[in-house]
mmCIF file of the N, C-alpha and C atoms, coordinates in Angstrom:
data_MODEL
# 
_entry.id   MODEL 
# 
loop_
_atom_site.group_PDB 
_atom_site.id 
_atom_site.type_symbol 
_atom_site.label_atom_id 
_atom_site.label_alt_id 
_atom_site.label_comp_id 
_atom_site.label_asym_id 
_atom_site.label_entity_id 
_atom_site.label_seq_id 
_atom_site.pdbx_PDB_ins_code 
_atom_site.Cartn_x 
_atom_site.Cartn_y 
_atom_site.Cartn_z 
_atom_site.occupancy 
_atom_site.B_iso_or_equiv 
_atom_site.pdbx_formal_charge 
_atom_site.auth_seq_id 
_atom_site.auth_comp_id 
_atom_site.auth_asym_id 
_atom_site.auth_atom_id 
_atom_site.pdbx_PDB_model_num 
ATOM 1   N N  . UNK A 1 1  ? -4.371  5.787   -0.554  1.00 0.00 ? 1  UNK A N  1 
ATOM 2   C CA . UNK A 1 1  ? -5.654  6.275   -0.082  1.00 0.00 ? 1  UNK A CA 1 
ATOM 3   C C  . UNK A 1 1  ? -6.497  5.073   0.328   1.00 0.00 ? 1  UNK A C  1 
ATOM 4   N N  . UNK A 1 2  ? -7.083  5.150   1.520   1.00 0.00 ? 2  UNK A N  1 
ATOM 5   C CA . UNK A 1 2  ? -8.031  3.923   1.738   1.00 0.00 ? 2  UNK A CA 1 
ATOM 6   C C  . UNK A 1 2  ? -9.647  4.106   0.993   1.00 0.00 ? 2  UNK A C  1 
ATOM 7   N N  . UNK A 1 3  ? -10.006 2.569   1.314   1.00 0.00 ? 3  UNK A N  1 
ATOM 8   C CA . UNK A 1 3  ? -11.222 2.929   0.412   1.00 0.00 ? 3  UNK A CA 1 
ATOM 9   C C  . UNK A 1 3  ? -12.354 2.970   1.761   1.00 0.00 ? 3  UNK A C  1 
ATOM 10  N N  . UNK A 1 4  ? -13.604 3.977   1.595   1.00 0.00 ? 4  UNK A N  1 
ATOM 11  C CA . UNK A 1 4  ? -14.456 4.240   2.033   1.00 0.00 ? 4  UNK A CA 1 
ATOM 12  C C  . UNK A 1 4  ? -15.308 2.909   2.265   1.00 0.00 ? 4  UNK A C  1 
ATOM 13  N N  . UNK A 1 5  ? -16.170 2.505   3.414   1.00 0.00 ? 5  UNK A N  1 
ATOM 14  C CA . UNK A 1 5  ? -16.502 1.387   3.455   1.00 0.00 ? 5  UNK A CA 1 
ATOM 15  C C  . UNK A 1 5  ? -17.455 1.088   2.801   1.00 0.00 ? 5  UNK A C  1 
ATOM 16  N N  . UNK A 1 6  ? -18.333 2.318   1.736   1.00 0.00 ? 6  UNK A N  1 
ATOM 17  C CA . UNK A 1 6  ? -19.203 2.111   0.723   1.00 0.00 ? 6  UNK A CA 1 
ATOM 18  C C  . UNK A 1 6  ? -19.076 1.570   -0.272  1.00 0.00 ? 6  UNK A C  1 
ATOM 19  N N  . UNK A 1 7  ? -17.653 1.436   -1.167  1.00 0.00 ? 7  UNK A N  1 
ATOM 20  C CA . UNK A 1 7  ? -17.415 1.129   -2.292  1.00 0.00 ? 7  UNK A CA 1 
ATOM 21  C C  . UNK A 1 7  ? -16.414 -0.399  -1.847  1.00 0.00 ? 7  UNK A C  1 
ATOM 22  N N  . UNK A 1 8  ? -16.351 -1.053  -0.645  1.00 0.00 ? 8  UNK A N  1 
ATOM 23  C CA . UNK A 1 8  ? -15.634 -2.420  -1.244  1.00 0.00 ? 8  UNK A CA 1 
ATOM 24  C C  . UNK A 1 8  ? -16.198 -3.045  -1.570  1.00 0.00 ? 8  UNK A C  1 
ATOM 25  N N  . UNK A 1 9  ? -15.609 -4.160  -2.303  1.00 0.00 ? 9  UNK A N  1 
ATOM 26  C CA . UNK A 1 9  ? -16.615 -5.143  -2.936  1.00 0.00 ? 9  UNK A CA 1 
ATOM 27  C C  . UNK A 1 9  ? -17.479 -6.091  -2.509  1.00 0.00 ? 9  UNK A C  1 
ATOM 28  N N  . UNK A 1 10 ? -17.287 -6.233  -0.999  1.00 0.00 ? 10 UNK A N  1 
ATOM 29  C CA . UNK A 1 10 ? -18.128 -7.287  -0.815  1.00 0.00 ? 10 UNK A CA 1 
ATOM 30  C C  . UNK A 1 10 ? -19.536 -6.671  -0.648  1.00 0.00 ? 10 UNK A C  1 
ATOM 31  N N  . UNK A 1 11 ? -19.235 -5.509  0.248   1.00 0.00 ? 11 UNK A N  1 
ATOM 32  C CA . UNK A 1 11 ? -20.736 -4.799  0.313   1.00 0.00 ? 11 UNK A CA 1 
ATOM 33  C C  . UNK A 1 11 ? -21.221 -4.013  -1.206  1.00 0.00 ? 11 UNK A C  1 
ATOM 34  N N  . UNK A 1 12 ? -20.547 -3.933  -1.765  1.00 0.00 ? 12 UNK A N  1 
ATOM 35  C CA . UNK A 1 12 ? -21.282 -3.624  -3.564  1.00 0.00 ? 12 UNK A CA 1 
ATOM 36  C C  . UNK A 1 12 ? -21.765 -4.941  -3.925  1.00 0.00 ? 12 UNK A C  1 
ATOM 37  N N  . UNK A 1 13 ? -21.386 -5.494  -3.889  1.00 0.00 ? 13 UNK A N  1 
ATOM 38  C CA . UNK A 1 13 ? -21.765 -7.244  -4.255  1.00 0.00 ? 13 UNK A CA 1 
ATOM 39  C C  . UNK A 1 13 ? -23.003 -7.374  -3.551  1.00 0.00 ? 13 UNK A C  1 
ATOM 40  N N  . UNK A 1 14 ? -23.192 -7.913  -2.375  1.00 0.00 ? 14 UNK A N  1 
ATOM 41  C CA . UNK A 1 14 ? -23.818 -7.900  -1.365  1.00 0.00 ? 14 UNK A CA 1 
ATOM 42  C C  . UNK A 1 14 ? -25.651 -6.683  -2.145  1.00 0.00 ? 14 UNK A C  1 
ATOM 43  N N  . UNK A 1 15 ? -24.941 -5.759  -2.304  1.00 0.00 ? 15 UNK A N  1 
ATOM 44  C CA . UNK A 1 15 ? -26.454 -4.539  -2.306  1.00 0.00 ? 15 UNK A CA 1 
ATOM 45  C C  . UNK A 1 15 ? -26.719 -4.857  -4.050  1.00 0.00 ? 15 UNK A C  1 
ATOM 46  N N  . UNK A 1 16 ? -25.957 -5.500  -4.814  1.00 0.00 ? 16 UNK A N  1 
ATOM 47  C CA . UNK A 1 16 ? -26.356 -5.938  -5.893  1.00 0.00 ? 16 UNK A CA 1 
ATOM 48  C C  . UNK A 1 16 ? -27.311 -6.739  -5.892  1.00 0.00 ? 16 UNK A C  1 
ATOM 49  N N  . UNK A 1 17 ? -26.579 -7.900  -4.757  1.00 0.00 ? 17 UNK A N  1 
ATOM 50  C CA . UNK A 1 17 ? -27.695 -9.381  -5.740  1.00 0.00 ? 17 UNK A CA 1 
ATOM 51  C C  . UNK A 1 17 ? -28.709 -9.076  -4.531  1.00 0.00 ? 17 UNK A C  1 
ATOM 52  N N  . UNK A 1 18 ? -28.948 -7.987  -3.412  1.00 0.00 ? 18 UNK A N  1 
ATOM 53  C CA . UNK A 1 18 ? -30.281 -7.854  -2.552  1.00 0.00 ? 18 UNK A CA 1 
ATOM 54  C C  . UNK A 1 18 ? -31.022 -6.923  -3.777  1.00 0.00 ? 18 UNK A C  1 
ATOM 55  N N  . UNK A 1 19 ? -30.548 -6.157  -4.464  1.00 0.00 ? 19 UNK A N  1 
ATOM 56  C CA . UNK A 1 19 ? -31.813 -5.682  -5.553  1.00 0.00 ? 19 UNK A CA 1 
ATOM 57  C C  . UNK A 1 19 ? -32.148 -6.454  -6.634  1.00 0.00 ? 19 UNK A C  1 
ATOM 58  N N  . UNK A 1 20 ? -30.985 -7.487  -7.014  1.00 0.00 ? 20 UNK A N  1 
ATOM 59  C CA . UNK A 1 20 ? -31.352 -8.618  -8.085  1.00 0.00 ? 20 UNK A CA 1 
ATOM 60  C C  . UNK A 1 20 ? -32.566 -9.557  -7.506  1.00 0.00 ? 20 UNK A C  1 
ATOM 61  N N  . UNK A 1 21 ? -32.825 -10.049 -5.808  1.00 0.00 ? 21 UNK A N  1 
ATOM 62  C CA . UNK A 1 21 ? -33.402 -10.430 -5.538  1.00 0.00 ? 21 UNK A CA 1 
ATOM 63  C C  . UNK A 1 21 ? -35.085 -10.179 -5.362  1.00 0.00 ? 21 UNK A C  1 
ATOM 64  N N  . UNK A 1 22 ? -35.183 -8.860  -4.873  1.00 0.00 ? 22 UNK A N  1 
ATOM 65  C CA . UNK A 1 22 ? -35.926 -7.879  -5.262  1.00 0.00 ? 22 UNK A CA 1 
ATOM 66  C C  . UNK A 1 22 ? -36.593 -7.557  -6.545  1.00 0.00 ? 22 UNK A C  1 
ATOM 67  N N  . UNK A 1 23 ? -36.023 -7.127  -7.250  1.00 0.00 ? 23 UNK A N  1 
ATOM 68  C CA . UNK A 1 23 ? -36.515 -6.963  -8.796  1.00 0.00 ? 23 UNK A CA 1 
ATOM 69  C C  . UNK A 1 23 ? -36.958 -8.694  -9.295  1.00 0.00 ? 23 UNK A C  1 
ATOM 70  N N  . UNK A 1 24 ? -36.817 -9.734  -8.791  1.00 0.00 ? 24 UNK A N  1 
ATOM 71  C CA . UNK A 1 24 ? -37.173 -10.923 -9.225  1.00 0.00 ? 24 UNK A CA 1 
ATOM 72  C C  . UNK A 1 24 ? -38.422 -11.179 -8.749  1.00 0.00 ? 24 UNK A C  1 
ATOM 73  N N  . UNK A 1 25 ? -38.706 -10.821 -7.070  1.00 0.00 ? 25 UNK A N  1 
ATOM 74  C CA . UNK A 1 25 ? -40.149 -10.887 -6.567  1.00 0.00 ? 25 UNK A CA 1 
ATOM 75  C C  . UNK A 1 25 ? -41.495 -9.405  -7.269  1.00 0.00 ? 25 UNK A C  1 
ATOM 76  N N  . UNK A 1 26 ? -41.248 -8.985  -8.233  1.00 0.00 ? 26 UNK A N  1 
ATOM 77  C CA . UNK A 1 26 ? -42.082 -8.024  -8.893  1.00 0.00 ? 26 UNK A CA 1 
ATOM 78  C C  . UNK A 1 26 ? -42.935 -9.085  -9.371  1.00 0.00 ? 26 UNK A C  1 
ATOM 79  N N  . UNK A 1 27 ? -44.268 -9.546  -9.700  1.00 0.00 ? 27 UNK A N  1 
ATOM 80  C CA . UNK A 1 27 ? -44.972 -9.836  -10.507 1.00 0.00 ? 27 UNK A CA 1 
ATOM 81  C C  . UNK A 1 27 ? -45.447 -8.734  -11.281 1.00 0.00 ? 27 UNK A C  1 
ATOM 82  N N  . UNK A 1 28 ? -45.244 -9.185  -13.051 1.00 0.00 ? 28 UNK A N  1 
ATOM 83  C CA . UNK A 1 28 ? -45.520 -8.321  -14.081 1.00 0.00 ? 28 UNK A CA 1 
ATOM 84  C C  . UNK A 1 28 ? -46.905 -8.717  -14.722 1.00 0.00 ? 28 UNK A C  1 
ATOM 85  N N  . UNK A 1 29 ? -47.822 -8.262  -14.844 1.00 0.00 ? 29 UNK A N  1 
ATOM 86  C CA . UNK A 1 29 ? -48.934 -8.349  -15.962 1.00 0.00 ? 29 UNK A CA 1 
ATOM 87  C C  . UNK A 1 29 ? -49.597 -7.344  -16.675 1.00 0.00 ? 29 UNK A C  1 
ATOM 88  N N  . UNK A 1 30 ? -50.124 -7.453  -17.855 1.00 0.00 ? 30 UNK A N  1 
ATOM 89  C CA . UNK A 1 30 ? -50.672 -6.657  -18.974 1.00 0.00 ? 30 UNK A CA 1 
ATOM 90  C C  . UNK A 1 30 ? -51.518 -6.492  -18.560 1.00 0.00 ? 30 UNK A C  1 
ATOM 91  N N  . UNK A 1 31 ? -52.057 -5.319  -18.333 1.00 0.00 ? 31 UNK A N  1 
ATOM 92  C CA . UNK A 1 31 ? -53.547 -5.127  -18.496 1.00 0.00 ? 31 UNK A CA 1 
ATOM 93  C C  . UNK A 1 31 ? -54.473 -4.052  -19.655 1.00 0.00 ? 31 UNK A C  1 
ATOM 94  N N  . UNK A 1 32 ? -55.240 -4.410  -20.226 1.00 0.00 ? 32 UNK A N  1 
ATOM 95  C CA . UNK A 1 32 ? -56.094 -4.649  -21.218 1.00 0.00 ? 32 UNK A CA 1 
ATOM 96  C C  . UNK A 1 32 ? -56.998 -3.789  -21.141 1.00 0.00 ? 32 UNK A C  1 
ATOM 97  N N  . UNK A 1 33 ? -57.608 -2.358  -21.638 1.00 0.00 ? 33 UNK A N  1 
ATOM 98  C CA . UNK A 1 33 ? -58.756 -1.457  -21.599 1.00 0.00 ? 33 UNK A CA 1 
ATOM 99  C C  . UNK A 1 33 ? -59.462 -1.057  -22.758 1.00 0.00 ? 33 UNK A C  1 
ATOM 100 N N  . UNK A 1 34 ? -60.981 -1.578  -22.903 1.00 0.00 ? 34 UNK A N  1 
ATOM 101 C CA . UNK A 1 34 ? -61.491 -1.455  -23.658 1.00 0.00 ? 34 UNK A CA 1 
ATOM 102 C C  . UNK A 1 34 ? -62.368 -0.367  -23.516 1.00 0.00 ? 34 UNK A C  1 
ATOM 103 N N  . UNK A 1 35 ? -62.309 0.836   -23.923 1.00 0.00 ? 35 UNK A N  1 
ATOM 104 C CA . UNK A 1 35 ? -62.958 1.506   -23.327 1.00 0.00 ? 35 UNK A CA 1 
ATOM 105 C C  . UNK A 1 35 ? -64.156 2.117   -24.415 1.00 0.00 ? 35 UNK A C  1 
ATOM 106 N N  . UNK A 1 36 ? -65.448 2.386   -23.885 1.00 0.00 ? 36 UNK A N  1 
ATOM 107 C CA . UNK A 1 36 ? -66.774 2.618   -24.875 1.00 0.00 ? 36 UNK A CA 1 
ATOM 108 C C  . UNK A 1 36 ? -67.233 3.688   -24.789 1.00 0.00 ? 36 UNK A C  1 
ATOM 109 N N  . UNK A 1 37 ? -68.611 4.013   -25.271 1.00 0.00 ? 37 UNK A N  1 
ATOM 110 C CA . UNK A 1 37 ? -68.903 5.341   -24.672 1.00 0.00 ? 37 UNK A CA 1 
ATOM 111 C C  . UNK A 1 37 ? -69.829 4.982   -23.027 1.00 0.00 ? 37 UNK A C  1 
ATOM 112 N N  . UNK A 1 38 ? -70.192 3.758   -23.138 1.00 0.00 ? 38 UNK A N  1 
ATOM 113 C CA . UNK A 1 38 ? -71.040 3.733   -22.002 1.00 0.00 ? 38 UNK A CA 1 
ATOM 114 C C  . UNK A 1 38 ? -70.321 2.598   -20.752 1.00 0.00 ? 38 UNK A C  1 
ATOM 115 N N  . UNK A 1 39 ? -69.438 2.178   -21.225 1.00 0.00 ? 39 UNK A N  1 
ATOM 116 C CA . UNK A 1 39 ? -68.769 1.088   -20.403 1.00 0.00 ? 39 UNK A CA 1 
ATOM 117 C C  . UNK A 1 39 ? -67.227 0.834   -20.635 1.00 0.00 ? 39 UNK A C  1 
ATOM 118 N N  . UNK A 1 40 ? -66.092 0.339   -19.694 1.00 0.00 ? 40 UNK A N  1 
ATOM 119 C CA . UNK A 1 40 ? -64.739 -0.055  -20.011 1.00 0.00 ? 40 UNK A CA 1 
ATOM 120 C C  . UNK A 1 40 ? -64.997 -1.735  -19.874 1.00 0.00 ? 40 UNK A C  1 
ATOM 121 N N  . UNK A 1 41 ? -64.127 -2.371  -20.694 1.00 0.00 ? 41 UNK A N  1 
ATOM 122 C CA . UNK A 1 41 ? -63.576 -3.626  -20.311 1.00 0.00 ? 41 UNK A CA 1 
ATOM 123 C C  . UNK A 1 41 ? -62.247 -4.379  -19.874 1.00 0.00 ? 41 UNK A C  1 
ATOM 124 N N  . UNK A 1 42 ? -62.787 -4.885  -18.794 1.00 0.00 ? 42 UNK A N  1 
ATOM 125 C CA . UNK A 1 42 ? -60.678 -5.206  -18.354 1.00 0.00 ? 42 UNK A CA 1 
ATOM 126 C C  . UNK A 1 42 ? -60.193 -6.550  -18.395 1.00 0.00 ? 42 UNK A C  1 
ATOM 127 N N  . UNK A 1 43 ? -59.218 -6.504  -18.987 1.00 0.00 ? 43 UNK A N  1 
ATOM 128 C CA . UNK A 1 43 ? -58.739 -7.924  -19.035 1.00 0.00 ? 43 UNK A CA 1 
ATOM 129 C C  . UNK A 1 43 ? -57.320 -8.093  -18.984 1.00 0.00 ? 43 UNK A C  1 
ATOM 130 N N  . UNK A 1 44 ? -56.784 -8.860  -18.344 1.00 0.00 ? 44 UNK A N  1 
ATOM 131 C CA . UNK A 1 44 ? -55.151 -9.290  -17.497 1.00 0.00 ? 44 UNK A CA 1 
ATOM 132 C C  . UNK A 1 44 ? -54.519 -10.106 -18.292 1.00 0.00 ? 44 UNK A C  1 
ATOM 133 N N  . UNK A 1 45 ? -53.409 -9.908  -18.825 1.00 0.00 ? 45 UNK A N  1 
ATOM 134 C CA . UNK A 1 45 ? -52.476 -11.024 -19.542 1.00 0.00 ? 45 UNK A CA 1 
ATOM 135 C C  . UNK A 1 45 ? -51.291 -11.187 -18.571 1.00 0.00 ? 45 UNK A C  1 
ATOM 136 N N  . UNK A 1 46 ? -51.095 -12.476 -18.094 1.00 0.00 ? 46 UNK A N  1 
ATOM 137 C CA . UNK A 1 46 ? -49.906 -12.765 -17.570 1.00 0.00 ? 46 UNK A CA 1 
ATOM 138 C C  . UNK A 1 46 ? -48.548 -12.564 -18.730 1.00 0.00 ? 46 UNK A C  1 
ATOM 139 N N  . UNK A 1 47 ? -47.139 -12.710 -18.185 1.00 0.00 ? 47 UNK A N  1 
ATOM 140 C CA . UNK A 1 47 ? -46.199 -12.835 -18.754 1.00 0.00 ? 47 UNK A CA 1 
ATOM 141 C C  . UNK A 1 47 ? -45.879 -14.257 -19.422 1.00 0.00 ? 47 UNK A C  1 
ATOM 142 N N  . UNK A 1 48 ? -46.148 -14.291 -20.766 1.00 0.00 ? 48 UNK A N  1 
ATOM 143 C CA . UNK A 1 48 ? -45.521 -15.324 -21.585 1.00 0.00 ? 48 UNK A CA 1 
ATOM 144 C C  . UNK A 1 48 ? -46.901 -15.507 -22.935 1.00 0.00 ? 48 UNK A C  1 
ATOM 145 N N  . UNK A 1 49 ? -46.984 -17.172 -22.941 1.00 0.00 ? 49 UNK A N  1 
ATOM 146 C CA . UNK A 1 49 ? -47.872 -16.776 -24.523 1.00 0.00 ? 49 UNK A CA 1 
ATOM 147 C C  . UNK A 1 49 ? -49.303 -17.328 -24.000 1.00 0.00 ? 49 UNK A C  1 
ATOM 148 N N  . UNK A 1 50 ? -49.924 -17.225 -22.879 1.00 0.00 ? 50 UNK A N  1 
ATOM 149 C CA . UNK A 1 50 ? -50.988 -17.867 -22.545 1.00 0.00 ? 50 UNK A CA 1 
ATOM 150 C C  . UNK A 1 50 ? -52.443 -16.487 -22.817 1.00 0.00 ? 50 UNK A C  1 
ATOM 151 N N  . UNK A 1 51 ? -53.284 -16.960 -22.924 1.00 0.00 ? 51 UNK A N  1 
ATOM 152 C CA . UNK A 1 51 ? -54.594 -15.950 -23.593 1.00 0.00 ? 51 UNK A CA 1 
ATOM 153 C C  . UNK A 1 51 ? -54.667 -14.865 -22.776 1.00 0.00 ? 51 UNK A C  1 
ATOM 154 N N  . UNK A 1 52 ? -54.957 -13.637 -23.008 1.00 0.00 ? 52 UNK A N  1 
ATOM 155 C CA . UNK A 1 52 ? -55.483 -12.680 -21.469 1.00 0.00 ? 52 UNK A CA 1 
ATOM 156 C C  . UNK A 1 52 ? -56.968 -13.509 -21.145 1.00 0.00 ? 52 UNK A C  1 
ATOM 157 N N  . UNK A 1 53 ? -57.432 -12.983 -19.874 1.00 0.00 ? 53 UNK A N  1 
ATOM 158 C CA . UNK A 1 53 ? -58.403 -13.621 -18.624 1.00 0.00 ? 53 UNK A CA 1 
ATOM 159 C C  . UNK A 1 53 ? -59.167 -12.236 -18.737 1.00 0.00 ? 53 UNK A C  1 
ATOM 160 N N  . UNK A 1 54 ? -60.635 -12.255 -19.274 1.00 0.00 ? 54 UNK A N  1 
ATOM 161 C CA . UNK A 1 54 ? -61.441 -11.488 -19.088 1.00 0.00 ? 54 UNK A CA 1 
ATOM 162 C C  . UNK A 1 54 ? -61.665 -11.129 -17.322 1.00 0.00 ? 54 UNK A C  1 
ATOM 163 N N  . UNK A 1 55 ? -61.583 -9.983  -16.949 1.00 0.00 ? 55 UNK A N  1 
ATOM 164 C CA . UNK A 1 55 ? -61.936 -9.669  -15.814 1.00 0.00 ? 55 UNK A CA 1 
ATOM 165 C C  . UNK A 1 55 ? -63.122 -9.345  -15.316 1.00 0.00 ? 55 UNK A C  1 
ATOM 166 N N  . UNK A 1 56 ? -63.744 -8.486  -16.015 1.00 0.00 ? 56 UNK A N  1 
ATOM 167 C CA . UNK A 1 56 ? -65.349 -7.727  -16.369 1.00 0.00 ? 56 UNK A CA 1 
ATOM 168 C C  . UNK A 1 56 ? -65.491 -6.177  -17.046 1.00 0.00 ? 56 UNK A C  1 
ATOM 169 N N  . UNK A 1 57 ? -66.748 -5.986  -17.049 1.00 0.00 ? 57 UNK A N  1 
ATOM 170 C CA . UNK A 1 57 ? -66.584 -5.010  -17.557 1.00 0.00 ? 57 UNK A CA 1 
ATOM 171 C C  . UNK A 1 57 ? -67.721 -3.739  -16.405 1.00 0.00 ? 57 UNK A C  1 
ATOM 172 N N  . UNK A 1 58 ? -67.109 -2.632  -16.922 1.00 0.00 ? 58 UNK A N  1 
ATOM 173 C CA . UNK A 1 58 ? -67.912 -1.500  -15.945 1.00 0.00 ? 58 UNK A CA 1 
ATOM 174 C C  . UNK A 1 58 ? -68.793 -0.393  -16.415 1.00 0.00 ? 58 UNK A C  1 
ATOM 175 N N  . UNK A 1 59 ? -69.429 -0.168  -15.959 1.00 0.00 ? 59 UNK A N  1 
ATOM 176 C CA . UNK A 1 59 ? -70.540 1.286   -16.543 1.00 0.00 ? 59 UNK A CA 1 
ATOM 177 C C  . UNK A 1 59 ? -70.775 2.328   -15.537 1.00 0.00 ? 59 UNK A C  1 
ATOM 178 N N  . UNK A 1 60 ? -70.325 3.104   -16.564 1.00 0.00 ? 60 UNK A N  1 
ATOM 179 C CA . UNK A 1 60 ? -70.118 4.668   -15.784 1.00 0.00 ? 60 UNK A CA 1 
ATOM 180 C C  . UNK A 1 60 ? -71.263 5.250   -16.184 1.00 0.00 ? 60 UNK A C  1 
ATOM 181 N N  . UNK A 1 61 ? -72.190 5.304   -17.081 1.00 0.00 ? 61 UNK A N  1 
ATOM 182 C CA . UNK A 1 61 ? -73.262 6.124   -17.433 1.00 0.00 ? 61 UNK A CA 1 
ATOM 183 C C  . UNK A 1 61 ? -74.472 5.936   -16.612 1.00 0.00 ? 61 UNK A C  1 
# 
């Protein structure tokens, strides 16, 4: 039986490391909600052990 030109390996290979590449350009960060009765606060933690970065805070009332 021949194989379908979807499943050889070079093009499985190939559509692998283009989503490995992909999934590497995501930037990930935490973000932080403090939320009150009269205001939220937001604040961003990057990925690893550095402090979160106050952003500001908002008022809805």
């Amino acid at each position: 039986m021949k194989q379908s030109s979807l499943t050889q390996p070079s093009i499985v290979q190939s559509a692998t490391a283009d989503r490995l590449n992909t999934a590497s350009n995501i930037h990930a960060a935490y973000t932080g909600l403090d939320v009150y009765q009269e205001s939220i606060s937001v604040a961003i933690a990057e990925p690893g052990r550095q402090d979160p970065e106050f952003r500001g805070e908002f008022s809805y009332v």
